[in-house]
C-alpha positions in Angstrom: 167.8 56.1 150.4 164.6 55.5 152.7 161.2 56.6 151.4 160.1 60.2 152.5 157.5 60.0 155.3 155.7 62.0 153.2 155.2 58.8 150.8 154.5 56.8 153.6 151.3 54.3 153.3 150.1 55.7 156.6 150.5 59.2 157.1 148.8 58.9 154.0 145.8 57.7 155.4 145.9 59.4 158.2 145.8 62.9 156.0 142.6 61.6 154.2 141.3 60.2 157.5 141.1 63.7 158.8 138.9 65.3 156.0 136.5 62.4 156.1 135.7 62.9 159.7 135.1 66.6 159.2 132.9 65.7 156.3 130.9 62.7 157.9 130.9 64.7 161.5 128.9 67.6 159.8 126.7 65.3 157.8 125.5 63.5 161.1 124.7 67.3 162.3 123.2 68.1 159.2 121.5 65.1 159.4 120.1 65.3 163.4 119.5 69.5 163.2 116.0 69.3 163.4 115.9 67.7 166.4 119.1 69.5 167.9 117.0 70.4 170.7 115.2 67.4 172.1 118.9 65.5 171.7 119.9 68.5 174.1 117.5 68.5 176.4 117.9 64.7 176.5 121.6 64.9 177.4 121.0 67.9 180.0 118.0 65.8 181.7 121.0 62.7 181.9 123.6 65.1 183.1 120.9 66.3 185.6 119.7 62.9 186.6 122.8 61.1 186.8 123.8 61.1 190.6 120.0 59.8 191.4 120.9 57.1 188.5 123.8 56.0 190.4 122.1 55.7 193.7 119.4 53.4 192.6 122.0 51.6 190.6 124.3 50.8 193.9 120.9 49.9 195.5 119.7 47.5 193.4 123.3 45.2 193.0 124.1 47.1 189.5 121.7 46.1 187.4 122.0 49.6 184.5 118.6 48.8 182.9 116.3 48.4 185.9 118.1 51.6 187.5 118.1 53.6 184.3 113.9 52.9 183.5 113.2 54.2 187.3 115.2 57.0 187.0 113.0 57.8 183.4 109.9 57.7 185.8 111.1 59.5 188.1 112.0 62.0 185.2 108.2 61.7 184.2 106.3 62.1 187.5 109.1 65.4 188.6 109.2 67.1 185.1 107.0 66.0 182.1 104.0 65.3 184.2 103.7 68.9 185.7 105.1 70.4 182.3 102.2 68.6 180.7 99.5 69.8 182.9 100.8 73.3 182.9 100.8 73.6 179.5 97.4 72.3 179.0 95.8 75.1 181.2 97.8 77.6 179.5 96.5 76.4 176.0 92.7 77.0 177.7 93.7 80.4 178.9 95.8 81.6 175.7 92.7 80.5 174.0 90.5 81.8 176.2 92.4 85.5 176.2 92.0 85.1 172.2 88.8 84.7 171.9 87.8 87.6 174.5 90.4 89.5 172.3 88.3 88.6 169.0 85.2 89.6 170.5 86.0 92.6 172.1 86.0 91.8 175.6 89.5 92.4 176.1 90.0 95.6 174.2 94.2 96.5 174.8 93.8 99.6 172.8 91.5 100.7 174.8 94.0 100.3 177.7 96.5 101.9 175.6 94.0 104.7 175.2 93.5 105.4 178.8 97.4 105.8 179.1 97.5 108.3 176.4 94.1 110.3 177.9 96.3 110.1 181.2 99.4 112.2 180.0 99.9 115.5 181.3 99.2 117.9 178.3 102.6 119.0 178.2 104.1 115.8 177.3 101.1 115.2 175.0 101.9 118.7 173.6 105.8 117.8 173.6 105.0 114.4 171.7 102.7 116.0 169.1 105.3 118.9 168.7 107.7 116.5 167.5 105.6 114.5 165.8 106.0 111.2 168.0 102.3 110.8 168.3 99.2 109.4 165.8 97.1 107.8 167.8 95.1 106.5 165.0 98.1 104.9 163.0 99.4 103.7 166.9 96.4 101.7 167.7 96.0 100.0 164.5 99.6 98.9 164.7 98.8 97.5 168.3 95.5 96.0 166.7 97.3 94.4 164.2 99.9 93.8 166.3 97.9 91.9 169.1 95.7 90.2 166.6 98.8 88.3 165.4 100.3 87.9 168.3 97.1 86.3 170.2 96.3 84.4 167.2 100.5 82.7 167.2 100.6 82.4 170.8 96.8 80.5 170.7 98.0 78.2 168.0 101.0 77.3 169.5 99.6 76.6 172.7 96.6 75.0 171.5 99.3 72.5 169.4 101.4 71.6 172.2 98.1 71.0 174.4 97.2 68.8 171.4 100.3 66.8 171.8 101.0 67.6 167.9 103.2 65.0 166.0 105.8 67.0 166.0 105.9 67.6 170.0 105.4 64.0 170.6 108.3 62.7 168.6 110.5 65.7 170.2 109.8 64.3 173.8 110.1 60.7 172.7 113.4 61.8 171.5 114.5 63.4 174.6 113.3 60.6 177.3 114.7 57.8 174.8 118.4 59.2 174.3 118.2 60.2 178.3 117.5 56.7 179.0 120.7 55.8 176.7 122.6 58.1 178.3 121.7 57.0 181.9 122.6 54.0 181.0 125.7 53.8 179.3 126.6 57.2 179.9 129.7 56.0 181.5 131.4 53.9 178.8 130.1 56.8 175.8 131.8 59.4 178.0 135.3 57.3 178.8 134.9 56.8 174.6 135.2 60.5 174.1 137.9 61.1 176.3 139.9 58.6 174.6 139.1 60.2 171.4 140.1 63.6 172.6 143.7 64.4 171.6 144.4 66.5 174.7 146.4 65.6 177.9 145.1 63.8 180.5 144.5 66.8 182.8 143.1 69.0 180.1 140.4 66.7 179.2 139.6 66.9 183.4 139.5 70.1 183.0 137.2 70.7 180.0 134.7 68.0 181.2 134.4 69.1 184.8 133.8 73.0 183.6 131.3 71.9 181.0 129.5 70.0 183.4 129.5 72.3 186.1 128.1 74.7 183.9 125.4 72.9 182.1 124.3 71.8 185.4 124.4 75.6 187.3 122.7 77.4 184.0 119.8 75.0 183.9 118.7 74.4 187.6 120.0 78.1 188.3 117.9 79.6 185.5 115.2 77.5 185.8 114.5 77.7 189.4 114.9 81.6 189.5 112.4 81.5 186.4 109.8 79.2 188.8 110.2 81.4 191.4 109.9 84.5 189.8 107.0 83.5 187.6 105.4 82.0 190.3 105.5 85.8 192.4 104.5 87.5 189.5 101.6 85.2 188.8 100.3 85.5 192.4 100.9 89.7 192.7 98.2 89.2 189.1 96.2 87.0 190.6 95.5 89.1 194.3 95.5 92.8 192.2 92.9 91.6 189.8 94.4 91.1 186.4 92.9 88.8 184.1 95.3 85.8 182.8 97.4 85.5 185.8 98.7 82.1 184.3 99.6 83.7 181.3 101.0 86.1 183.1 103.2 84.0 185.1 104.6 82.2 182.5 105.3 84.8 180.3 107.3 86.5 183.3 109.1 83.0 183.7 109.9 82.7 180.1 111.3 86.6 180.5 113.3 85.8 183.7 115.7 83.7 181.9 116.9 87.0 180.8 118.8 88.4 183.7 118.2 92.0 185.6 115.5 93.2 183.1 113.4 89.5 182.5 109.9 89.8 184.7 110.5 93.5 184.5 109.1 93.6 181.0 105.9 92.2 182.1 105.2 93.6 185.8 106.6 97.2 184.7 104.0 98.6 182.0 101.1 97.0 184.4 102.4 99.0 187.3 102.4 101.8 184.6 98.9 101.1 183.8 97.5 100.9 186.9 99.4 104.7 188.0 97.8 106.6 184.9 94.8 105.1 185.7 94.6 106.3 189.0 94.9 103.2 190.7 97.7 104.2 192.8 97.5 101.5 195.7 97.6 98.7 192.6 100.7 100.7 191.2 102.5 100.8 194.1 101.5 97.7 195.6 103.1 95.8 192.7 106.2 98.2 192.2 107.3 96.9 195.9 106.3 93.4 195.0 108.8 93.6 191.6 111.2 95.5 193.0 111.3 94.1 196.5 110.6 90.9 196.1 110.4 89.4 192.6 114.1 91.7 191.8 116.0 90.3 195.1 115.5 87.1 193.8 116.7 87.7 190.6 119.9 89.7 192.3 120.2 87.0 195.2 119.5 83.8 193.7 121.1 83.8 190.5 124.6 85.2 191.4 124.7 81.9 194.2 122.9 79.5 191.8 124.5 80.2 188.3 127.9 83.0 188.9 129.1 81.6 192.0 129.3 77.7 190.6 130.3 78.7 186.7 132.8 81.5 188.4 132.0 83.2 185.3 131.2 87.5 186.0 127.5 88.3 186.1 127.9 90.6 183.1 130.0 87.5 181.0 126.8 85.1 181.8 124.3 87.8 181.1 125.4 88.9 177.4 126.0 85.3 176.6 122.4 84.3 177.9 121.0 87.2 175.9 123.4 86.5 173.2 122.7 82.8 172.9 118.5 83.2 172.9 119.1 85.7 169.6 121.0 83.1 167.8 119.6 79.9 169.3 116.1 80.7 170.7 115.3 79.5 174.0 117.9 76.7 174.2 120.5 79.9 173.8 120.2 80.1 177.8 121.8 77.0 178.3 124.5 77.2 174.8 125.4 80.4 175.5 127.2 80.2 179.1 128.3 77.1 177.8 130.4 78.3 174.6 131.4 80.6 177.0 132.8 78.3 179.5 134.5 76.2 177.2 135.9 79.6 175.2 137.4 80.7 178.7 138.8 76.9 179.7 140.0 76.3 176.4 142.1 79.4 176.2 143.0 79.1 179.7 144.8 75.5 178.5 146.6 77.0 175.9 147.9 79.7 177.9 149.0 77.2 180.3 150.4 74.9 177.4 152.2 77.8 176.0 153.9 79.0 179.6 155.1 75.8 179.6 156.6 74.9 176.4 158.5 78.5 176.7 160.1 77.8 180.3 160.0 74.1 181.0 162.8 74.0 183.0 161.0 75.9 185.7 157.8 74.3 185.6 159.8 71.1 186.2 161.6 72.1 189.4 158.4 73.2 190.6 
């Protein structure tokens, strides 16, 4: 009688084959987690880059090297340069805003203090009623609260302005594996689709929709962000309020969040400056946020990031928000990206699965 398959030599193999790979795969993650995000940000900035790579590589007769090293200056004198210089002045001015914070200058319970003063008394009286208001337990918390906060946001900023070791090898990182990837992107990619047990049109599939979305998250988001941090920096900057920069780029940072981002910051100011009687400021920048830094937001970001993903505005929202929670900032580019490849993978299987159960009209089609 022939041998069972089972007792074959190699389906054998192949069985232990497929644990091994599970078990080296996640040992090369374990192994490269620390620097998950500069490998990231080094593929993104070679997805990103790519068509300029391949127009300097038809001009100049081929030659991947020559191509791939302009391209990485190009990279430098668009992105890291101006990244670089931006986040030196905010280090000065986060350290700056400490220090006044330290001494006293900047006193934001005493802000806090002229919003309380500036309640009616029968919300005051409400609040007290209920027992929703110690003023003297608040403002230490907010004391405390700022303290900390100044002191982490100073030392961070003051770090990366440093060029810390850890920052240095993180970019070095990112620029070497994007130079890599320039380069030879091609042949690694047609190496993964070979490896990809999936049908011909399925790996299209996948591929296209996780480029297409990698590419409309990051220059969608980021470019809103700009934009809207930029605004919000200048409304600061003409209404008087100290640490525009800071400002900006904490409403930049925010905007990655959609519909509620650069609310957060310009919102309690507006507040501010209406308690405080300073009704032109207050409604000055209420227009400005509403008018102009929110049509952006509900403009720009629909065309930019919805329209090219063809994800729903609510499906890229909650995964943006969800994917910052779980993976910090890099979340706003994971996120809509799980979430395009959980929608095109079960859109294959549903297709796979119509198929398999009527074949015989999918073939006269």
């Amino acid at each position: 009688m022939p041998a069972s398959n089972d007792q074959d030599p190699g389906v054998i193999e192949n069985r232990a084959l497929l644990p091994l790979m599970v078990v080296v795969t996640l040992a090369l993650g374990w192994i490269l987690q620390p620097f998950y995000g500069a490998i990231m940000w080094g593929a993104i900035i070679a997805l990103l880059f790519a068509p300029v790579y391949r127009r300097l590589l038809a001009r100049l007769k081929w030659r991947r090297t020559l191509a791939a090293l302009l391209t990485l200056a190009l990279i430098l004198v668009v992105l890291i340069l101006p990244f670089a210089l931006l986040t030196a002045a905010l280090a000065q001015e986060v350290a700056q805003f400490y220090q006044q914070v330290q001494s006293g200058e900047v006193n934001p319970t005493g802000y806090f203090r002229g919003v309380f003063n500036a309640l009616p008394d029968w919300l005051t009286a409400l609040l007290d009623r209920f027992g929703l208001v110690n003023f003297a337990a608040l403002q230490r918390r907010i004391s405390a609260a700022l303290a900390q906060g100044s002191q982490y946001l100073a030392t961070q900023a003051l770090g990366i302005g440093q060029l810390t070791v850890e920052f240095v090898t993180s970019l070095f990182i990112t620029l070497y594996l994007a130079f890599f990837l320039l380069r030879d992107g091609e042949s690694l990619a047609r190496a993964l689709r070979n490896a990809v047990p999936l049908a011909p049109q399925h790996k299209r599939e996948l591929i296209s929709k996780f480029t297409t979305v990698i590419r409309a998250t990051v220059k969608g988001n980021l470019l809103v962000a700009v934009i809207q941090g930029a605004l919000g920096g200048l409304a600061f900057w003409v209404l008087g309020v100290s640490g525009a920069l800071l400002w900006a780029v904490l409403m930049a940072f925010l905007s990655l969040l959609p519909a509620i981002g650069a609310g957060l910051v310009w919102l309690p100011v507006a507040l501010y400056f209406f308690v405080t009687g300073a009704l032109w400021q207050a409604v000055a920048l209420c227009a400005w946020g509403v008018l102009v830094i929110g049509l952006i937001d509900n403009l720009l970001r629909p065309i930019l990031v919805g329209k090219d993903t063809r994800m729903p505005d609510y499906v890229v929202m909650i995964t943006t928000l969800g994917g910052m929670v779980v993976f910090g900032i890099n979340g706003f580019v994971i996120g809509p990206a799980i979430a395009a490849m959980f929608m095109a993978v079960w859109h294959i299987y549903v297709t796979t699965r119509r198929e398999d159960q009527d074949p015989v009209s999918h073939t006269a089609a």
